[in-house]
C-alpha positions as CSV (number, residue, x, y, z in Angstrom):
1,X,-10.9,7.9,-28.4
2,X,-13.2,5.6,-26.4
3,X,-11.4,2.2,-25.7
4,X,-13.1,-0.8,-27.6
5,X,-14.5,-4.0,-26.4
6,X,-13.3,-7.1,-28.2
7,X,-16.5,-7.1,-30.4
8,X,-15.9,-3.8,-31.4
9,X,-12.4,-4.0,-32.3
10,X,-13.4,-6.9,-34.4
11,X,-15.5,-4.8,-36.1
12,X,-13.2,-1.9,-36.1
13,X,-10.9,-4.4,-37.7
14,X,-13.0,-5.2,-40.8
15,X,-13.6,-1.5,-41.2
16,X,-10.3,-0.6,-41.3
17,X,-9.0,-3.9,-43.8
18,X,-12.4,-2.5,-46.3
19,X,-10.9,0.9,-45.9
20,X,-7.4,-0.3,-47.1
21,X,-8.8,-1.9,-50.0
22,X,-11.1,0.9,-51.0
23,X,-8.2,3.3,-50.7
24,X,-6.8,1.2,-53.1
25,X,-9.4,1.3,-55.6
26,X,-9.4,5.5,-55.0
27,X,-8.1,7.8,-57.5
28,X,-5.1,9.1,-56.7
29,X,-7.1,12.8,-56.1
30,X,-9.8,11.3,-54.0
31,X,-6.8,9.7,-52.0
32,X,-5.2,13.6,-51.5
33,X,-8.8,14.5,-50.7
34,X,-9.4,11.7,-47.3
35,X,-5.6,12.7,-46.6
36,X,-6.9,16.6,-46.3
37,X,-10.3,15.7,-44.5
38,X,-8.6,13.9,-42.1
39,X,-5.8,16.0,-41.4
40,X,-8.5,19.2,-40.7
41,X,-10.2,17.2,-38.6
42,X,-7.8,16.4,-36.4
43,X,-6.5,19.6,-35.9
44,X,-9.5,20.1,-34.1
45,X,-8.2,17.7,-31.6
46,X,-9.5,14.5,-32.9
47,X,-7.2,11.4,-33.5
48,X,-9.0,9.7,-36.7
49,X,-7.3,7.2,-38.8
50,X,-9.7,6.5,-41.0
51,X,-12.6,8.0,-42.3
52,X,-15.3,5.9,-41.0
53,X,-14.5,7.0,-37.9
54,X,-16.1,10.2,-38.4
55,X,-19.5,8.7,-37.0
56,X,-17.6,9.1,-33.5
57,X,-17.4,12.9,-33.8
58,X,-19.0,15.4,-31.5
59,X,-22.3,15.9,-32.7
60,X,-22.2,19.4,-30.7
61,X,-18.9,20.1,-32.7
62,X,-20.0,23.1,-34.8
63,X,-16.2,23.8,-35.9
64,X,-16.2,20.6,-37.8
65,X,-19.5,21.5,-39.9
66,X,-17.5,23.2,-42.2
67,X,-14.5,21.0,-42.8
68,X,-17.3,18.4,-43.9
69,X,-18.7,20.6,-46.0
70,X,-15.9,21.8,-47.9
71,X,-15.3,18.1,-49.5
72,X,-18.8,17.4,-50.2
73,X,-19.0,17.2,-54.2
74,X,-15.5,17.1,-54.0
75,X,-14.8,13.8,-54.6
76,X,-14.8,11.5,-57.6
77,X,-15.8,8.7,-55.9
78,X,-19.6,10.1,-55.3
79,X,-19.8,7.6,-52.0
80,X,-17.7,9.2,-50.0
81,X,-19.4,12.7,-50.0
82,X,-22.9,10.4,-49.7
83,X,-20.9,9.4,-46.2
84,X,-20.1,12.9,-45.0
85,X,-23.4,14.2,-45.6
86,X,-24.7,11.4,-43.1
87,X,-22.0,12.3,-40.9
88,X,-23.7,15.9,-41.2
89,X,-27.5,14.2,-39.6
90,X,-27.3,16.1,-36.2
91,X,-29.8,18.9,-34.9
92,X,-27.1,21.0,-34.0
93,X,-25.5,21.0,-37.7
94,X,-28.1,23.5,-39.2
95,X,-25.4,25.6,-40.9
96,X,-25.0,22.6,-43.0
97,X,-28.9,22.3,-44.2
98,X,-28.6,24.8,-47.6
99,X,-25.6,22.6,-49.0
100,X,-27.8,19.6,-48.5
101,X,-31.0,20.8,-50.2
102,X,-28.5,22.3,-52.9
103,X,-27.1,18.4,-53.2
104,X,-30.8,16.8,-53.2
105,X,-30.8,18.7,-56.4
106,X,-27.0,17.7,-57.7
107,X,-27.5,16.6,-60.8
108,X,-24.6,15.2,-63.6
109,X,-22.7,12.5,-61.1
110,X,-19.8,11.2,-62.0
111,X,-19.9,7.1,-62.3
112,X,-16.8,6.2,-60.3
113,X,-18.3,4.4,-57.1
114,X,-21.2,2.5,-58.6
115,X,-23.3,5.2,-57.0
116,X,-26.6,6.4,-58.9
117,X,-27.9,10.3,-58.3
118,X,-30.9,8.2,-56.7
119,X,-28.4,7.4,-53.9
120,X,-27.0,10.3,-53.5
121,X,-30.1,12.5,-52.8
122,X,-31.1,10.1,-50.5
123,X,-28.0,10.4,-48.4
124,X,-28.7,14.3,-48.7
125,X,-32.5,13.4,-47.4
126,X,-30.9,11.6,-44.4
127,X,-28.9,14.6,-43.1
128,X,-31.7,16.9,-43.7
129,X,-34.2,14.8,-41.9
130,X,-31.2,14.4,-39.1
131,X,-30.6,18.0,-39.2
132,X,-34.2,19.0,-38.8
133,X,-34.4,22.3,-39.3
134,X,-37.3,24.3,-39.1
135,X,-36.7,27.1,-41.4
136,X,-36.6,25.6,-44.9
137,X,-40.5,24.1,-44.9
138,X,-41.0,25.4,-48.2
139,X,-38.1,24.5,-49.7
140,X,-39.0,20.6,-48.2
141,X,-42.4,21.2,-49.9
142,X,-40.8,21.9,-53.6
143,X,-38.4,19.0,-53.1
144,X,-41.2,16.4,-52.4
145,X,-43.1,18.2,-55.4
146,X,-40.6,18.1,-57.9
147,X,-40.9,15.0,-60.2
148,X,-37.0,14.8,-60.2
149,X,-36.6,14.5,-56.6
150,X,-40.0,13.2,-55.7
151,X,-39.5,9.6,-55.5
152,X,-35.8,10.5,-53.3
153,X,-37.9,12.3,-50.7
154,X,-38.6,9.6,-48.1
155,X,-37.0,11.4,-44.9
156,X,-38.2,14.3,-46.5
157,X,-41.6,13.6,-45.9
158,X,-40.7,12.2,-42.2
159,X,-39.4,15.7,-41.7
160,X,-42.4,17.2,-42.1
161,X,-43.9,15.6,-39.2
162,X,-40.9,15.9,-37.3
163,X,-40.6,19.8,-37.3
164,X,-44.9,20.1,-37.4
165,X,-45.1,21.7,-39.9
166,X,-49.0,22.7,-40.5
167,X,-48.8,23.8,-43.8
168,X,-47.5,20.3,-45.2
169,X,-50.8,18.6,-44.0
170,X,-52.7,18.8,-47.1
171,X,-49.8,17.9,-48.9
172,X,-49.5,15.0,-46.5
173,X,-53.3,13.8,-47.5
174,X,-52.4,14.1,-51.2
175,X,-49.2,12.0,-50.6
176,X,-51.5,9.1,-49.7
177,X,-52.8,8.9,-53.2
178,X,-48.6,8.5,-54.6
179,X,-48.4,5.0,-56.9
180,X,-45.5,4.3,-54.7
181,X,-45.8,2.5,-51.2
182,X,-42.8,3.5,-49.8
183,X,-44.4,7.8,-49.6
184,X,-47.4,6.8,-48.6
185,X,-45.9,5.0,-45.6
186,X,-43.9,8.3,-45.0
187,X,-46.8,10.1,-45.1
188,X,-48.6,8.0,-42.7
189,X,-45.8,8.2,-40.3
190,X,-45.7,11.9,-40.5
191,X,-49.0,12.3,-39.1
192,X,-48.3,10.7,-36.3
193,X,-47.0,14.2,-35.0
194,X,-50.2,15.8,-35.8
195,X,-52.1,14.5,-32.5
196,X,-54.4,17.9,-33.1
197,X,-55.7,16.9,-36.6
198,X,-58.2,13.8,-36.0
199,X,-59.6,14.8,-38.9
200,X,-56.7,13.0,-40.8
201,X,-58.4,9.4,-39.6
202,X,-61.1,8.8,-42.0
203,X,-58.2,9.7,-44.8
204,X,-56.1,7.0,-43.2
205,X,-58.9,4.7,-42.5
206,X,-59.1,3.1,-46.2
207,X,-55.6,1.5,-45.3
208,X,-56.5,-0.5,-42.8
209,X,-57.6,-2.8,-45.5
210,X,-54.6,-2.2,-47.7
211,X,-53.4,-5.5,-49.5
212,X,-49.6,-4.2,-48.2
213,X,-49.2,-5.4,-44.9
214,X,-46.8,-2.5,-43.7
215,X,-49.3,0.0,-44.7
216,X,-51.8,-1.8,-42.8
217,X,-49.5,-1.4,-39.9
218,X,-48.9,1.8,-40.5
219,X,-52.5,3.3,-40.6
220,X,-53.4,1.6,-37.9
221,X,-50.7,2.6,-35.4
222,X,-51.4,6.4,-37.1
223,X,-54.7,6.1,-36.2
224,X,-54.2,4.9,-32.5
225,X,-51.8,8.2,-31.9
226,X,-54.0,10.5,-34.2
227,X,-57.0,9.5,-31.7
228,X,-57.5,11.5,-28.0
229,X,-57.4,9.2,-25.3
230,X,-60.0,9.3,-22.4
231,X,-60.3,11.3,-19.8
232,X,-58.4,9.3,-16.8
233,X,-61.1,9.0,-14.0
């Protein structure tokens, strides 16, 4: 382990006393399960204590992609698989990307945790969008399509522009039209990584006078990378 700083053992510290006293509020199952995690993990030559220390895993570590994988679901306490799948958010971790479009579609959550299915997909979205594979564009479509998972498909829609993917540009136009603020500024900042499609600006034009402010932003910063600079003299 990397040696701390005073700041971040203070911080470390207030980890740790929240992690005693959500242990304590864990079912005695979920408690076997961290016990398990953490014991497979480090026989992979880690030394973790406690679980939030899995953010300081090797994000090149393919031999832990598994382990995470197998408690995932697992637990009854529906936050602590929302926190492996984010441990899960790394480029390399693409053998991980099926289980997490498989748990944007979970459905039937248990209520220990004061976690809603809402919540949970969106933890799934985050390790897909982290993950950022290539190969699933379809299946990234259907999810953003999908009226149950829809309105949980934020970084969904950011990975779109992320991986370029070409055929999610008219899907990307249409996504300006959504009731809800919050896709349209994802779509917006999708097409910032379609520098070849200046034929996007006059859709994103009408938001420049957008009551929202953040959408306003938005287009306008869309539009300034969607345009070609000039020719350096």
């Amino acid at each position: 382990m990397i040696p701390l700083n005073w700041k971040q053992q203070f911080l470390f510290e207030q980890q740790a006393e929240r992690y005693y006293r959500d242990m304590r509020r864990q079912t005695p199952k979920d408690q076997e399960l961290f016990k398990n995690l953490l014991d497979e993990v480090n026989s992979h030559g880690y030394q973790i204590q406690y679980y939030f220390e899995l953010n300081q895993i090797d994000h090149n570590d393919l031999c832990l992609v598994p382990v995470l994988m197998k408690y995932i679901g697992q637990f009854d306490n529906t936050g602590a698989s929302s926190a492996l799948m984010r441990y899960l958010a790394y480029p390399a971790f693409t053998e991980a990307t099926e289980l997490m479009l498989s748990e944007m579609r979970r459905t039937g959550l248990p209520k220990e945790g004061n976690q809603s299915e809402s919540l949970y997909r969106q933890s799934a979205s985050v390790a897909l969008y982290g993950i950022r594979d290539p190969r699933y564009v379809d299946e990234y479509i259907n999810l953003i399509l999908d009226p149950e998972t829809h309105d949980d498909c934020y970084f969904i829609i950011l990975l779109l522009g992320k991986v370029k993917a070409e055929k999610a540009v008219p899907l990307l136009i249409e996504l300006l039209n959504d009731p809800k603020s919050l896709i349209q500024s994802a779509s917006l900042e999708a097409m910032w990584y379609f520098k070849n499609h200046q034929e996007l600006i006059p859709y994103i034009e009408p938001f420049l006078q957008n009551d929202n402010k953040d959408l306003r932003r938005y287009a306008a910063k869309t539009i300034k990378k969607l345009t070609p600079k000039p020719p350096k003299e």
